[in-house]
N, C-alpha and C positions, 0 to 999 in steps of 0.2 A: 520265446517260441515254446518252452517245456512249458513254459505255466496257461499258454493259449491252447495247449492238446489237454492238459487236467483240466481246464474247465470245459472244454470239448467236451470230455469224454463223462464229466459230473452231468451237465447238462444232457446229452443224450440216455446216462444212466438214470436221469432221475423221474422219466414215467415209467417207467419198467417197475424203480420202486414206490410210487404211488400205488398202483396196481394190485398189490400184494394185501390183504386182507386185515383189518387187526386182528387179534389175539380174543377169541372171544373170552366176555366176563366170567365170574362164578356161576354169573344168572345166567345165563345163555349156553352152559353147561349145562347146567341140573333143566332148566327148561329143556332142550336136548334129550339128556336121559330120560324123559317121562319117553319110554320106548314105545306102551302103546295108547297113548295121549288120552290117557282118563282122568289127568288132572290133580292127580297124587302121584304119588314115588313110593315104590316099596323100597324094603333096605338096599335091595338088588343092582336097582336101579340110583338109587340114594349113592353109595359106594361106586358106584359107575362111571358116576359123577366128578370122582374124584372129594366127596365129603367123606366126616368120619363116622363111622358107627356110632360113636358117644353123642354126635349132633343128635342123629336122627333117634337115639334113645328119649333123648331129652326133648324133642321137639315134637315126637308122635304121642301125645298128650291121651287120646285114649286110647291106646296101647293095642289099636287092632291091624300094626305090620304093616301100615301107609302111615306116611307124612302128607296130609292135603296142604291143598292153599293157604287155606282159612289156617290150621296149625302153624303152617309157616311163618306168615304172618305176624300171628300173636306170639308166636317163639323166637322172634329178630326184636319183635318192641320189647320183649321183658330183658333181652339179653344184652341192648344197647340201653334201658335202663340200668341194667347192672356196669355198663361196661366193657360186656366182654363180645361186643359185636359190631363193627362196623358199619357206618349210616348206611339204607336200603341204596341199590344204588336205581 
């Protein structure tokens, strides 16, 4: 009888947790943070994000205080050729 109310009670709890949202990625973060959607990230926004200042030093390639696409981009391929970044997701 106790083990027919636990699965009762799994079963009734478990659209409740379907429901619930995932966790959104790193990408859908910083996509997020572009606050007013011009397609680049300044640091402001960059760090908003929850990234590091050091990314976005190294990643704003001509050094005019946005991170574009096109930078991002080429700053994930050189960085998972090196190693130190994670396949795009």
């Amino acid at each position: 009888m106790r083990l027919a109310l636990v699965i009762t009670a799994a079963l009734l709890a478990a659209p409740a947790l379907a429901q619930q949202p995932a966790p959104a990625t790193p990408r859908e973060r910083l996509m997020a943070a572009d606050a007013n959607k011009d397609g680049k990230w300044s640091k402001a926004e960059w760090l908003a994000a929850g990234r590091r200042e050091m990314g976005f030093n190294l990643l704003d390639a001509d050094k005019d205080g946005f991170v574009s696409q096109p930078e991002l981009a080429e700053g994930m391929k050189r960085m998972q050729a090196m190693g130190m970044a994670p396949p795009a997701e």
